[in-house]
mmCIF file of the N, C-alpha and C atoms, coordinates in Angstrom:
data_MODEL
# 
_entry.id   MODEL 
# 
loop_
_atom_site.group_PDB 
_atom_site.id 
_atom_site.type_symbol 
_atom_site.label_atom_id 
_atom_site.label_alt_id 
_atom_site.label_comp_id 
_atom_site.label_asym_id 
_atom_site.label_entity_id 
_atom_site.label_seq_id 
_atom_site.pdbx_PDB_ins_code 
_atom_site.Cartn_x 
_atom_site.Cartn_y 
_atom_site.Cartn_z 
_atom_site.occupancy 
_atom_site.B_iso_or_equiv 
_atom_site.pdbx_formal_charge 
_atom_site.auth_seq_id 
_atom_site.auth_comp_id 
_atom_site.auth_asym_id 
_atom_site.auth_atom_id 
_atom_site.pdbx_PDB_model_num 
ATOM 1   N N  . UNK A 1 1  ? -18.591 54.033 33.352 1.00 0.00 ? 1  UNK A N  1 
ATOM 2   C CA . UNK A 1 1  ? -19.500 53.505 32.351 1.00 0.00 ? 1  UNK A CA 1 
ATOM 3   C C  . UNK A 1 1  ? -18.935 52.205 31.797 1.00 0.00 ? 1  UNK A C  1 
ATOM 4   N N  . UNK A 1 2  ? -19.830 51.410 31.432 1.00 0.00 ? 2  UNK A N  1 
ATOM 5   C CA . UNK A 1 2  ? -19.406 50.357 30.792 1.00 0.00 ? 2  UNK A CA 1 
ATOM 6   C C  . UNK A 1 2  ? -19.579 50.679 29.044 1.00 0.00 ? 2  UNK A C  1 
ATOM 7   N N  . UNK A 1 3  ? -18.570 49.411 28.664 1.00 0.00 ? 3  UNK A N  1 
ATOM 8   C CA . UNK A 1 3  ? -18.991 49.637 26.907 1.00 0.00 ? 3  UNK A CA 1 
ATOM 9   C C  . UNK A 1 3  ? -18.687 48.078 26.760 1.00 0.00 ? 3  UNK A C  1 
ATOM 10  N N  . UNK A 1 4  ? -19.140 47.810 25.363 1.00 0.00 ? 4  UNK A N  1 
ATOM 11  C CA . UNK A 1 4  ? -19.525 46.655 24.636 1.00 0.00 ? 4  UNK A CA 1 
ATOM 12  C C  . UNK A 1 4  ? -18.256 46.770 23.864 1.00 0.00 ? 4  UNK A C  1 
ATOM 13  N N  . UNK A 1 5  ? -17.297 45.569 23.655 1.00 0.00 ? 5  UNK A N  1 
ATOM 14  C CA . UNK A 1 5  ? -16.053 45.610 22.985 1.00 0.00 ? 5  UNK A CA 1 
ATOM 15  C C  . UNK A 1 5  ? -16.246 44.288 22.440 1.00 0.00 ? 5  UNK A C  1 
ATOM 16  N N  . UNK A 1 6  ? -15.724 43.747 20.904 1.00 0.00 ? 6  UNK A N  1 
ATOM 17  C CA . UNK A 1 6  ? -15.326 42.938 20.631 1.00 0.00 ? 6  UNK A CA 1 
ATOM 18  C C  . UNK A 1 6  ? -13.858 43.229 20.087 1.00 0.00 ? 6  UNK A C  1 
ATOM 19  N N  . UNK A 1 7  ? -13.228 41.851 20.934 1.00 0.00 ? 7  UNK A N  1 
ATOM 20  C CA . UNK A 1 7  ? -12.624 40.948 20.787 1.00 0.00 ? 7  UNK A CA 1 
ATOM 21  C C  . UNK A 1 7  ? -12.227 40.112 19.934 1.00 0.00 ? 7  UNK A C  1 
ATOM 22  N N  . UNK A 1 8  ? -10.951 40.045 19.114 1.00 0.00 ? 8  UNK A N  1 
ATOM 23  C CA . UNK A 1 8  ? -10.879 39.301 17.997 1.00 0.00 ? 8  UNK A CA 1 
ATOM 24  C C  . UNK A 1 8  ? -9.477  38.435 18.193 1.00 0.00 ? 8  UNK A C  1 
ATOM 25  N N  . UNK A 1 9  ? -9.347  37.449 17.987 1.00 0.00 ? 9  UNK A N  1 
ATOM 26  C CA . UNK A 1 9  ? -8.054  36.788 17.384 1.00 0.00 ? 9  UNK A CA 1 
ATOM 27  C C  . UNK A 1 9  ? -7.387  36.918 15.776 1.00 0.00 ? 9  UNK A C  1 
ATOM 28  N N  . UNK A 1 10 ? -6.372  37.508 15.872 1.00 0.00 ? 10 UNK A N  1 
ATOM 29  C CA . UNK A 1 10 ? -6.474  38.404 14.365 1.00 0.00 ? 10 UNK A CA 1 
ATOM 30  C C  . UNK A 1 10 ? -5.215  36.820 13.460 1.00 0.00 ? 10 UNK A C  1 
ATOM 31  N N  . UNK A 1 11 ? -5.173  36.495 13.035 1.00 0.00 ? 11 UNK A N  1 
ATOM 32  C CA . UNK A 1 11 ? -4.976  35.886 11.975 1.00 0.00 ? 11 UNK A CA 1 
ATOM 33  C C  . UNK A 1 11 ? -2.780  35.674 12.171 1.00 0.00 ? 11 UNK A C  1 
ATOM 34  N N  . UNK A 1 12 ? -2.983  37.043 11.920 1.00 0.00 ? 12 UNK A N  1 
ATOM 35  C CA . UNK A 1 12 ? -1.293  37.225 11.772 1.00 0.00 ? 12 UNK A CA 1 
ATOM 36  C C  . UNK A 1 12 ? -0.415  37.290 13.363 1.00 0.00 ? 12 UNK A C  1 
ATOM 37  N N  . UNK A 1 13 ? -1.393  36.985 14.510 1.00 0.00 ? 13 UNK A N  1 
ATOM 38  C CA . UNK A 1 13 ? -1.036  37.053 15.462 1.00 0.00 ? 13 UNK A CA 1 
ATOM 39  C C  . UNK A 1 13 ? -1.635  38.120 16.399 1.00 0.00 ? 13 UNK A C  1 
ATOM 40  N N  . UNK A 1 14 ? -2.237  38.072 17.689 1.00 0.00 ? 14 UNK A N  1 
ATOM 41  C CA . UNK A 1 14 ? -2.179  39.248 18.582 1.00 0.00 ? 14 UNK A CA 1 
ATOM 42  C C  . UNK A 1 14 ? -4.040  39.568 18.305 1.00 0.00 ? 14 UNK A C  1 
ATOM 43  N N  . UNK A 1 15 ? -4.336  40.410 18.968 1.00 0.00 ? 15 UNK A N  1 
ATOM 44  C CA . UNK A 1 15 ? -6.142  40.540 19.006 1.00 0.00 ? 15 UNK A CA 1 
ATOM 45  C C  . UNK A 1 15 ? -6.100  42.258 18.258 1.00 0.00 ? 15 UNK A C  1 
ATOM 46  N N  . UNK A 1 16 ? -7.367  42.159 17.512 1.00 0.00 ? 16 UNK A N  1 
ATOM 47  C CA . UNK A 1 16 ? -8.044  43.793 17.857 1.00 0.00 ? 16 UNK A CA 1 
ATOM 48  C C  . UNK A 1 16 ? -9.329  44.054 18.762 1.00 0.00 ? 16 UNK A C  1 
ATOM 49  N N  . UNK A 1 17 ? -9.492  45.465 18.948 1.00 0.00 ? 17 UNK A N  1 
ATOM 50  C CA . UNK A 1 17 ? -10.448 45.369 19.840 1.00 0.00 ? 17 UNK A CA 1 
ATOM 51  C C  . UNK A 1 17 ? -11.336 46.809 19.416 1.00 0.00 ? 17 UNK A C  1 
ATOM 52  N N  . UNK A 1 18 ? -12.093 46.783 19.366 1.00 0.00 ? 18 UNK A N  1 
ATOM 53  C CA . UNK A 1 18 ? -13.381 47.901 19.392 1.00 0.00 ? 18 UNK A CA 1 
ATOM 54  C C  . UNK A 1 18 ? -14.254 47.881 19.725 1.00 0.00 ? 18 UNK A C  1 
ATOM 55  N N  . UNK A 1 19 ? -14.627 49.527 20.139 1.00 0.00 ? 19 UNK A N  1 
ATOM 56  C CA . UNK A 1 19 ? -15.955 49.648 20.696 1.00 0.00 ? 19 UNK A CA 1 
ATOM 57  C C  . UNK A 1 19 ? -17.577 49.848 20.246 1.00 0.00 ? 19 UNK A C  1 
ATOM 58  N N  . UNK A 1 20 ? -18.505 48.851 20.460 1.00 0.00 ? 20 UNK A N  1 
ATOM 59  C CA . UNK A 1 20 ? -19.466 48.554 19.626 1.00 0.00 ? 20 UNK A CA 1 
ATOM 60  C C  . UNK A 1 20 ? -20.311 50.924 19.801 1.00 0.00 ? 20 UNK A C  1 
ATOM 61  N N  . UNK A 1 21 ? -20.387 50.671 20.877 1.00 0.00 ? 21 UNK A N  1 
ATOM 62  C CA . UNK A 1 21 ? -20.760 52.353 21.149 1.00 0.00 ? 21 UNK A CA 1 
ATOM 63  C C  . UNK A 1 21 ? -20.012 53.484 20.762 1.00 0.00 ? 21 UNK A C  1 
ATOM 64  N N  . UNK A 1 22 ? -18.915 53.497 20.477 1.00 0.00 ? 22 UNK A N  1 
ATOM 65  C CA . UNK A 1 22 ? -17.956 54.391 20.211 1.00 0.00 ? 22 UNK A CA 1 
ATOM 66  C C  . UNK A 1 22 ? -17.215 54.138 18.701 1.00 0.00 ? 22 UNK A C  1 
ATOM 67  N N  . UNK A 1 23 ? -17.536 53.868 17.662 1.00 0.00 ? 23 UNK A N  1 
ATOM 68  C CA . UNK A 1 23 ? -16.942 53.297 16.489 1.00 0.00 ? 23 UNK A CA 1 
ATOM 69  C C  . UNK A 1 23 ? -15.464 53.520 15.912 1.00 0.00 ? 23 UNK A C  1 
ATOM 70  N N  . UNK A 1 24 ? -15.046 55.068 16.692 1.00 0.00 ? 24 UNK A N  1 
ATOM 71  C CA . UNK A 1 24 ? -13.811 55.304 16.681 1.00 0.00 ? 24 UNK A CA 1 
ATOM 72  C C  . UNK A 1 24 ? -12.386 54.441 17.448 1.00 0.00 ? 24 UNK A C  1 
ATOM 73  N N  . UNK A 1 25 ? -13.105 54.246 18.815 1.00 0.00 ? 25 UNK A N  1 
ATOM 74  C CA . UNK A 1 25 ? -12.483 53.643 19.523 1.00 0.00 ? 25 UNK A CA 1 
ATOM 75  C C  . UNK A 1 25 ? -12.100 52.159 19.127 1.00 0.00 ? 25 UNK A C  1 
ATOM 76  N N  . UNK A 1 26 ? -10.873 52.147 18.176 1.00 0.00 ? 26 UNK A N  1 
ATOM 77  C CA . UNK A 1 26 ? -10.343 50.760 17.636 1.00 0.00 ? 26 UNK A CA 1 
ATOM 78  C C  . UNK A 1 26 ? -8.768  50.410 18.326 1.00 0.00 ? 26 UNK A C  1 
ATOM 79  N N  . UNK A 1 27 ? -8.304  49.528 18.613 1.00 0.00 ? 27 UNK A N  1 
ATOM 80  C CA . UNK A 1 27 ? -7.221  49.380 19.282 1.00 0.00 ? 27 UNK A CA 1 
ATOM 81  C C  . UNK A 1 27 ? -7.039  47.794 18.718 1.00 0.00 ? 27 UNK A C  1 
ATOM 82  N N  . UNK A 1 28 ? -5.649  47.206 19.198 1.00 0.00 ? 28 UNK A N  1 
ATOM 83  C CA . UNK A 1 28 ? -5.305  46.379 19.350 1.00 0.00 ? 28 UNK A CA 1 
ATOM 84  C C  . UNK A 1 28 ? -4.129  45.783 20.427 1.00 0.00 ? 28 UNK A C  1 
ATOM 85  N N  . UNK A 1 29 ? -3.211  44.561 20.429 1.00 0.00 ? 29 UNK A N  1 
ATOM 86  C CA . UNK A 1 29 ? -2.196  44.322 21.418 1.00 0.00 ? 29 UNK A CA 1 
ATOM 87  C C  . UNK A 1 29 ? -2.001  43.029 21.463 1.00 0.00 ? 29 UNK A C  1 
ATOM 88  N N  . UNK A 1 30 ? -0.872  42.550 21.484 1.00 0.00 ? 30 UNK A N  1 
ATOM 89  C CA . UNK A 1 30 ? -0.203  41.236 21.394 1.00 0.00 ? 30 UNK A CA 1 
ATOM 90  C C  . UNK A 1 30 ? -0.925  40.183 22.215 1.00 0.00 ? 30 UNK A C  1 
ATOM 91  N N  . UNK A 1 31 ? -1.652  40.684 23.445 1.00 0.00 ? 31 UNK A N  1 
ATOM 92  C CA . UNK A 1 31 ? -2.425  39.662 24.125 1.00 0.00 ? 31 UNK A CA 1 
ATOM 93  C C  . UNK A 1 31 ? -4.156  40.278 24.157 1.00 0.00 ? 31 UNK A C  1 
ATOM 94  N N  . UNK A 1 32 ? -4.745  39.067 24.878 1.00 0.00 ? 32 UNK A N  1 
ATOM 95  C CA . UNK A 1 32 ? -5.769  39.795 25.118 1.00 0.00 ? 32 UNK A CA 1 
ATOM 96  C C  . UNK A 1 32 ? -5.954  40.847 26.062 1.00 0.00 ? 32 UNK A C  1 
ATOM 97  N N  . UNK A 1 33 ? -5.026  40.689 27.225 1.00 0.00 ? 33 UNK A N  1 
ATOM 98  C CA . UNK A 1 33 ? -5.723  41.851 28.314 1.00 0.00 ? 33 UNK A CA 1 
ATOM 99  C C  . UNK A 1 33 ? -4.513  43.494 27.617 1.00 0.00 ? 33 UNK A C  1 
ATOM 100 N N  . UNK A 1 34 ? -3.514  42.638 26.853 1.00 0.00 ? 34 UNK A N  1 
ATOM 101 C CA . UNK A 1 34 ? -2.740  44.260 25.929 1.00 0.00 ? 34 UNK A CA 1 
ATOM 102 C C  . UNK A 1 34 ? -3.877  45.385 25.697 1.00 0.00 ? 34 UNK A C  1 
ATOM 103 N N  . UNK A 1 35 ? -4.743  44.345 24.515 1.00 0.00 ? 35 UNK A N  1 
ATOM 104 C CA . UNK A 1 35 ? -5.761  44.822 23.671 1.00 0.00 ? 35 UNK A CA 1 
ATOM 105 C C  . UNK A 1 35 ? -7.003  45.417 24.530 1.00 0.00 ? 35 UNK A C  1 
ATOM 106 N N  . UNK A 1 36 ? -7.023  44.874 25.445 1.00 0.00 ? 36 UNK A N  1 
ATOM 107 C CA . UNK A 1 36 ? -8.360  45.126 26.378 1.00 0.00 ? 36 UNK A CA 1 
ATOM 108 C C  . UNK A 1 36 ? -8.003  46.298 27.079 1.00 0.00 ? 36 UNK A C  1 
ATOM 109 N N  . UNK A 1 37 ? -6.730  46.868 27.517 1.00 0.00 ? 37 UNK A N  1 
ATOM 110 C CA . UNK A 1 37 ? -5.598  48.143 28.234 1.00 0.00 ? 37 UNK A CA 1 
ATOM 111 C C  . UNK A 1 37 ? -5.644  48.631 26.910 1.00 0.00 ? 37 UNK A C  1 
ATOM 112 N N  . UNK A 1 38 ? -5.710  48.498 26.103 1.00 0.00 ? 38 UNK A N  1 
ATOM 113 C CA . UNK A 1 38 ? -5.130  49.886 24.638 1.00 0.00 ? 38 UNK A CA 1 
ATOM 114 C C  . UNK A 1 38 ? -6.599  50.268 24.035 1.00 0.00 ? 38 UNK A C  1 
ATOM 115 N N  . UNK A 1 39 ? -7.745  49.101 24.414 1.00 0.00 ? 39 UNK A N  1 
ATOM 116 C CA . UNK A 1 39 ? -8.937  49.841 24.021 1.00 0.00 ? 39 UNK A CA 1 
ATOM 117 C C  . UNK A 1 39 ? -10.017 50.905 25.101 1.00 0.00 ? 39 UNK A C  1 
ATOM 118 N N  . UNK A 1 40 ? -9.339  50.775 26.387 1.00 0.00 ? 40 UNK A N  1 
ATOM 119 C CA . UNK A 1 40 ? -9.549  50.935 27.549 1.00 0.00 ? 40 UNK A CA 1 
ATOM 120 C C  . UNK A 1 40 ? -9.231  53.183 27.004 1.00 0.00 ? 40 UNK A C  1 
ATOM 121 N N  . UNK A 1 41 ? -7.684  52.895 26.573 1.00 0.00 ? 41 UNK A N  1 
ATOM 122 C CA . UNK A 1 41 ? -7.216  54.362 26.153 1.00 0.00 ? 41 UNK A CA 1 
ATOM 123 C C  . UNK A 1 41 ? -7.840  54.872 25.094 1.00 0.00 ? 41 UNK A C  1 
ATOM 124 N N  . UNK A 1 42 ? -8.008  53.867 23.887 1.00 0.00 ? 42 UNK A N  1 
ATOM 125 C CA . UNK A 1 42 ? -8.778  54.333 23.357 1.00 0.00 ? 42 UNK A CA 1 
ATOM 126 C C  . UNK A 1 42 ? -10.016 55.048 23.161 1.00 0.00 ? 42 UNK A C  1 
ATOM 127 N N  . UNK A 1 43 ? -10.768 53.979 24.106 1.00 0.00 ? 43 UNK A N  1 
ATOM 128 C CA . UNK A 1 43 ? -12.281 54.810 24.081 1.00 0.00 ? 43 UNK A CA 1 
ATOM 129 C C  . UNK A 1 43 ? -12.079 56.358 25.279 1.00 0.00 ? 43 UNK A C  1 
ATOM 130 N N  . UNK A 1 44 ? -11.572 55.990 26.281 1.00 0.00 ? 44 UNK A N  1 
ATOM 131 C CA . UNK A 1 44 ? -11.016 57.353 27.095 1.00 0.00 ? 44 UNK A CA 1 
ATOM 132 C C  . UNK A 1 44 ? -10.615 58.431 26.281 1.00 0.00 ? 44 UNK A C  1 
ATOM 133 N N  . UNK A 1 45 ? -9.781  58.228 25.219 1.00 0.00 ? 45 UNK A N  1 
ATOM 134 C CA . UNK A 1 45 ? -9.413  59.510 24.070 1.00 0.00 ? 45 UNK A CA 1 
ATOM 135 C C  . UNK A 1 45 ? -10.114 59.828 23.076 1.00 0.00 ? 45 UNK A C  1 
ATOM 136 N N  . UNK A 1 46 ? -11.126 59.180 22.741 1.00 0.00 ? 46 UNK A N  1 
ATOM 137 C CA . UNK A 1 46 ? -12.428 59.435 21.819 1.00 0.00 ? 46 UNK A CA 1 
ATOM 138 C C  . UNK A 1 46 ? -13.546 59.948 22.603 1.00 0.00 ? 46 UNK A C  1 
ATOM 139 N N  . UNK A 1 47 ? -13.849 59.991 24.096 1.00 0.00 ? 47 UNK A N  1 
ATOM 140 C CA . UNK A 1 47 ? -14.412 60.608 24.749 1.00 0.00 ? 47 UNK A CA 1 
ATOM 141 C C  . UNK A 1 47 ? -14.103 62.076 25.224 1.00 0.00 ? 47 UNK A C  1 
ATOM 142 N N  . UNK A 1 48 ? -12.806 62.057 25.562 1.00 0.00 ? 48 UNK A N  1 
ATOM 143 C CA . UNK A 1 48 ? -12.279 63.764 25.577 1.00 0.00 ? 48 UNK A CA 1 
ATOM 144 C C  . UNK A 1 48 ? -12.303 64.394 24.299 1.00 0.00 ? 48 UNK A C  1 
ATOM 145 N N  . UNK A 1 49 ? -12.215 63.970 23.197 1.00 0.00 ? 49 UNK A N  1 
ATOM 146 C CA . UNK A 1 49 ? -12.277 64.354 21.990 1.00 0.00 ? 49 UNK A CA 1 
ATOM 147 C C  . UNK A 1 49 ? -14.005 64.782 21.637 1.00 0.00 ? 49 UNK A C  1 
ATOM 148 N N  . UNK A 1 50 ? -14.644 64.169 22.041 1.00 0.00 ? 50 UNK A N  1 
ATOM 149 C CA . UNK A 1 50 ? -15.938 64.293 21.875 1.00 0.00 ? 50 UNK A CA 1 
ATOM 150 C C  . UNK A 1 50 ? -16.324 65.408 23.223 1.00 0.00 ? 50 UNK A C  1 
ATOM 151 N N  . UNK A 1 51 ? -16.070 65.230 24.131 1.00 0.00 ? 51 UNK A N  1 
ATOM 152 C CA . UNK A 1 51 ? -16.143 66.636 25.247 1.00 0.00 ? 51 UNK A CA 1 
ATOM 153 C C  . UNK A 1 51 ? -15.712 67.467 24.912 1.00 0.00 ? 51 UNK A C  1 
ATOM 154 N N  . UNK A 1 52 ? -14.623 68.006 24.212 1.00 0.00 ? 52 UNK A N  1 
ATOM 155 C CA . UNK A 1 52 ? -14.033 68.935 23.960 1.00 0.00 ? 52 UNK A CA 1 
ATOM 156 C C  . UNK A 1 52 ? -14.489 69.704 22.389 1.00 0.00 ? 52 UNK A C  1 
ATOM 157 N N  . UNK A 1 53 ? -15.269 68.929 21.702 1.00 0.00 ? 53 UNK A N  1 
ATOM 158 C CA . UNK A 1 53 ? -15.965 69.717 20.807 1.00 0.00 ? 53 UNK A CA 1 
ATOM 159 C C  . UNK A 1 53 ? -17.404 69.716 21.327 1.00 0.00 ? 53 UNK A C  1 
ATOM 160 N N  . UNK A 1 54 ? -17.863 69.073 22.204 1.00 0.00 ? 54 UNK A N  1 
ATOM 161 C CA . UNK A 1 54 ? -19.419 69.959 22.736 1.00 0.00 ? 54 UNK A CA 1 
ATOM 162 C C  . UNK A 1 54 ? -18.879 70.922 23.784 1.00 0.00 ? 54 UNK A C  1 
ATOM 163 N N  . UNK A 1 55 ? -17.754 71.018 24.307 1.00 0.00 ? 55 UNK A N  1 
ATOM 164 C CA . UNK A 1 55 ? -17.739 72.519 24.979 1.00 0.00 ? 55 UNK A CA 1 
ATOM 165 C C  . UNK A 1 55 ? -17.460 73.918 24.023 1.00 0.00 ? 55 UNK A C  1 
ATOM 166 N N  . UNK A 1 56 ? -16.868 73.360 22.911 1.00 0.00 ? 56 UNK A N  1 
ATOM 167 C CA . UNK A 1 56 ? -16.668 73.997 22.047 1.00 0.00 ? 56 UNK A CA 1 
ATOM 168 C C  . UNK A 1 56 ? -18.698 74.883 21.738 1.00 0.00 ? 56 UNK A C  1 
ATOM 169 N N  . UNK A 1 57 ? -19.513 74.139 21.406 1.00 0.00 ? 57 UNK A N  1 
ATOM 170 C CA . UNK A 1 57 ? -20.727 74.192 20.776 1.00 0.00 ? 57 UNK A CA 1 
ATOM 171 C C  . UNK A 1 57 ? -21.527 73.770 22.502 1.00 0.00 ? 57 UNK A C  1 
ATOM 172 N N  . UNK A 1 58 ? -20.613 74.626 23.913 1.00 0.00 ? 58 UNK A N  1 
ATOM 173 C CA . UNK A 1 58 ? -21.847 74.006 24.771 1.00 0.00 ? 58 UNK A CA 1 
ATOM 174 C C  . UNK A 1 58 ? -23.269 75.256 24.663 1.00 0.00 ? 58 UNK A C  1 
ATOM 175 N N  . UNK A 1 59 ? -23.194 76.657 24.351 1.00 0.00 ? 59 UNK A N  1 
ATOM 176 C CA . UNK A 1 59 ? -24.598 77.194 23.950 1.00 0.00 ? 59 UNK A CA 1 
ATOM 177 C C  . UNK A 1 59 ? -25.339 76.371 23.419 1.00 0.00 ? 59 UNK A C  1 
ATOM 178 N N  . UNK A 1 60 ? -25.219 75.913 22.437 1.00 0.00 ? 60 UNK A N  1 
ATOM 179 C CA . UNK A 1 60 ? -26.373 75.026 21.570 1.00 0.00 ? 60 UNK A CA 1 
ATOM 180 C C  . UNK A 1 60 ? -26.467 73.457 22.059 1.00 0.00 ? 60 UNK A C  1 
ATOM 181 N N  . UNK A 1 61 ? -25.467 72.678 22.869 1.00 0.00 ? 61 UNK A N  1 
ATOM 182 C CA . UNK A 1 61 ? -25.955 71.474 22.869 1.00 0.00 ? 61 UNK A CA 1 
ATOM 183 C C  . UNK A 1 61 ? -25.120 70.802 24.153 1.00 0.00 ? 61 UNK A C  1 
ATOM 184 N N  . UNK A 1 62 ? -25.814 69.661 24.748 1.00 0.00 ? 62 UNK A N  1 
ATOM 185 C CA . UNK A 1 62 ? -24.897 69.401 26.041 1.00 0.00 ? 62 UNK A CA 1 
ATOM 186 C C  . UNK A 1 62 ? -25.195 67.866 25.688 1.00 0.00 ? 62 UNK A C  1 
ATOM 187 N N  . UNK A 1 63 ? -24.334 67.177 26.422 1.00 0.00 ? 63 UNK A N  1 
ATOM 188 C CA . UNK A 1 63 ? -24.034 65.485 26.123 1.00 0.00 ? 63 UNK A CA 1 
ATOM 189 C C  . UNK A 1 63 ? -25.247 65.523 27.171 1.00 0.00 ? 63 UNK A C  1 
ATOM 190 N N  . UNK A 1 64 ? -25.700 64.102 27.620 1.00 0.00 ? 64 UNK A N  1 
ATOM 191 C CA . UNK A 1 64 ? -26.201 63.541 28.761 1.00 0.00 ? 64 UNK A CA 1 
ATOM 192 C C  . UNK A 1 64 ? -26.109 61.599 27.786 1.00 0.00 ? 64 UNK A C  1 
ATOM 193 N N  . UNK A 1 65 ? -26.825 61.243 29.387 1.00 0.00 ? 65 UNK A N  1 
ATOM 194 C CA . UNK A 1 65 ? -26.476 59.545 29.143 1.00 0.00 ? 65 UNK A CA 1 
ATOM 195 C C  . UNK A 1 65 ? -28.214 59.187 29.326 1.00 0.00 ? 65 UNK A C  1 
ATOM 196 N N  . UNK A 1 66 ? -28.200 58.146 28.588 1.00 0.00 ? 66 UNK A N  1 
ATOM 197 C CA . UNK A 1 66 ? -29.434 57.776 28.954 1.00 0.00 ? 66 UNK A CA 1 
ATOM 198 C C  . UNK A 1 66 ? -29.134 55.486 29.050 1.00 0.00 ? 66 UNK A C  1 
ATOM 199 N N  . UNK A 1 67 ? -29.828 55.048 30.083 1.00 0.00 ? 67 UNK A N  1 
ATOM 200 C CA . UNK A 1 67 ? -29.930 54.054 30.648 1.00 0.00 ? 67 UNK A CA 1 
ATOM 201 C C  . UNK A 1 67 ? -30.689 53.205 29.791 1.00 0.00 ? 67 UNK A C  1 
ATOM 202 N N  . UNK A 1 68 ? -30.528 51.825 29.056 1.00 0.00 ? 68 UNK A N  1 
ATOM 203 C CA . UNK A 1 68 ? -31.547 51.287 28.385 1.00 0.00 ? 68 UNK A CA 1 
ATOM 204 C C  . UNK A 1 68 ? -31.229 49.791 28.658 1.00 0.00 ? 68 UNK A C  1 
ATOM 205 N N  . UNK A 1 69 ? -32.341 48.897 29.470 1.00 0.00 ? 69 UNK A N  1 
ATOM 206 C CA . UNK A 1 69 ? -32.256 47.795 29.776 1.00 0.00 ? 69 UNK A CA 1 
ATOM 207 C C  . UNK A 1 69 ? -32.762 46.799 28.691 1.00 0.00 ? 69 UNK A C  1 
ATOM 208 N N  . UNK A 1 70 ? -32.665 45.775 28.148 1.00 0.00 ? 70 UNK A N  1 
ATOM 209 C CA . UNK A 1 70 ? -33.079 44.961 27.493 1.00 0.00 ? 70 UNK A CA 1 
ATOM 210 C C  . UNK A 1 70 ? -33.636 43.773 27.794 1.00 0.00 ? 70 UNK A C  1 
# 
């Protein structure tokens, strides 16, 4: 899957990075492609985190993806 990340040049040195779809998924890293590899883990560990409480609740509810072109 792809995701929507911005990219920042942070002030005191080094970038942050988050995911516009995932709001948890915040990271940062001394360069840009650091930051772009640590938000990469990030959103990967906010996704198992999120699988692992709908298996918790899978009787009542299941993830799926849905496709939206603009």
């Amino acid at each position: 899957m792809k995701y929507t990340i911005i990219l920042e040049k942070e002030e005191e040195g080094g970038y942050s990075a988050q995911c516009l779809e995932l709001p948890g998924a915040i990271s940062q890293g001394e360069t840009k492609e650091e930051a772009l590899r640590n938000i990469k883990e990030a959103i990967e560990a906010v996704l198992e985190v999120l699988n692992q409480e709908v298996r918790g609740l899978r009787e009542i509810a299941e993830i799926s993806t849905v496709d939206v072109s603009v």
